[in-house]
C-alpha angles and dihedrals in degrees: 000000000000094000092058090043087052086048088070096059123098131195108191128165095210088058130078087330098306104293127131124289137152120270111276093020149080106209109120122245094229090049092065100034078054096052093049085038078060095048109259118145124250082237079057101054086043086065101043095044094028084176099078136072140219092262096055090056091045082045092058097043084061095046094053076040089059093048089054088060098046094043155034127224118202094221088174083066085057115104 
């Protein structure tokens, strides 16, 4: 089932700078993992972005999943 999820991801050049959304939008990855990062329900950013749908959230939680697994943040670096 991830594999399918990450299949929706898109990373373009020639789309929102090149940065990861999900396939048909332009809604950036980060924006929604930091909106749930803040708090907000899936049933929330549904509202707010009514074009997606529940696949495309659960798409963009495995694909910060998947980032976890390729690389390593120094969060004690983080102010």
């Amino acid at each position: 089932m991830t594999t399918e999820l990450l299949q929706r991801i898109v990373v373009d050049p020639a789309i929102r700078f090149g940065k990861p959304t999900i396939k048909g939008h332009r809604i950036w990855v980060s924006s929604i993992l930091g909106y749930l990062a803040e708090g907000w329900t899936t049933d929330a950013v549904l509202e707010e972005f009514p074009q997606l749908a529940i696949d495309d959230i659960r798409a963009r939680i495995a694909y910060g999943a998947h980032l976890v697994d390729v690389r390593f943040a120094d969060l004690d670096s983080v102010a």
